[in-house]
N, C-alpha and C positions, 0 to 999 in steps of 0.2 A: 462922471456927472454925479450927485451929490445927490442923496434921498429925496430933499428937496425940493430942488432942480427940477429929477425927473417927474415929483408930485404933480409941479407946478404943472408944467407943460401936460400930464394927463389931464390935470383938472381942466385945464384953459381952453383944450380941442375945444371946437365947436360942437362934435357931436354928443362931448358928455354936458357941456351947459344944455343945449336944445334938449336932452333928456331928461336934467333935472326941471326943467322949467315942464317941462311935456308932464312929469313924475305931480309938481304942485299942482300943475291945473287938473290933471285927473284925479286927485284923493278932493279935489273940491267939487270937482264933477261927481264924486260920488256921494258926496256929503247932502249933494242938491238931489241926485237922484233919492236919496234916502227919506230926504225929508218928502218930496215929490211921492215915493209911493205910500209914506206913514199917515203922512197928515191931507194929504188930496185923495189921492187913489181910491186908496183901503176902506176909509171910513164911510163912503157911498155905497159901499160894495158890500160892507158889514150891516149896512142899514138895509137895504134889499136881502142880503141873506136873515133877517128878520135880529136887528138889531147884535150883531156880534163884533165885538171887537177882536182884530186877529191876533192883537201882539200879545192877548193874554191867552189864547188858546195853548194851551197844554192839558196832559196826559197824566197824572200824577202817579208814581209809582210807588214812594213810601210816604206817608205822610209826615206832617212836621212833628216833632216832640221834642220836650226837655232843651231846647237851645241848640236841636240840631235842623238844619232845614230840612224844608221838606226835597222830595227826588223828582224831577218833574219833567215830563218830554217834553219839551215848547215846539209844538210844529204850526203855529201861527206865527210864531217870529221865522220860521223855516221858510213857510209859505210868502210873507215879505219878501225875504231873501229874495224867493226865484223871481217873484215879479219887476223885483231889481233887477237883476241880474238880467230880465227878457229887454229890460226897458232900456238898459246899459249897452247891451248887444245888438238890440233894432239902433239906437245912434251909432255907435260904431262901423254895423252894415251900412247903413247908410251914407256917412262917411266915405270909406273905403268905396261903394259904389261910385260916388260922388266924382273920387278922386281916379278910379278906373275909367270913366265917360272921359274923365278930363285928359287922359295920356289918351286915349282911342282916337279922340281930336285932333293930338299931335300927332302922331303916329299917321292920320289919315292921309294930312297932307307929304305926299313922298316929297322928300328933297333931291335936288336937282342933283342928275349923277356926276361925278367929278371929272373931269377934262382929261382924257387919254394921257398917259405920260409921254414923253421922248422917245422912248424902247417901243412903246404900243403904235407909235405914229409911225414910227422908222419902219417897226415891221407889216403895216399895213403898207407902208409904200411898195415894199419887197414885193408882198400878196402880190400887190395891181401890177407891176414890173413883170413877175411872172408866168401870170395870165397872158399878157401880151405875147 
């Protein structure tokens, strides 16, 4: 089989398309989470914490000079981060809960056991013959 060939056939499984398609909708998933905690979240939460904005919170370690930037810890863009990152993970909990309730449901109902085979009938008959 030919480089190809076998590309082709890796790419065409179902489960690498259903990935990539799973792969776009999540980086847009996160694109909306991001904007969700920059421009809703945060800025009500900066206004309560007495007017701050977080994403310019930093630390500065050297100051700027001569055409060199300044050094700066930004741990207000950190602090986004994690509120993302909570807000990313409670969907996904959720989700996955979601999708656990829904096999528990299957699972509940037992299915019906499967019909004895020939061997299993034959040697119940034997059983009942030999009691006699």
């Amino acid at each position: 089989m030919s480089m190809m060939k076998e590309f082709k056939a890796f790419a065409m499984r179902g489960n690498v398309v259903d990935m990539a398609v799973g792969i776009v909708i999540g980086a847009s998933f996160g694109k909306i989470i991001n904007s969700l905690v920059q421009d809703v979240i945060m800025p009500p939460i900066g206004i309560l914490l007495g007017d701050v904005d977080f994403s310019k919170l930093g630390y500065v370690i050297k100051e700027a000079s001569e055409g060199v930037e300044a050094v700066v810890v930004k741990y207000g863009a950190f602090i986004n981060t994690i509120v993302e990152f909570l807000i990313v993970a409670f969907a996904i909990f959720m989700v996955v809960k979601g999708m656990n309730s829904m096999k528990k449901k299957e699972e509940a109902a037992p299915a019906a056991p499967p019909a004895p085979s020939k061997e299993e009938v034959l040697l119940g008959e034997i059983r009942d013959l030999l009691k006699k």
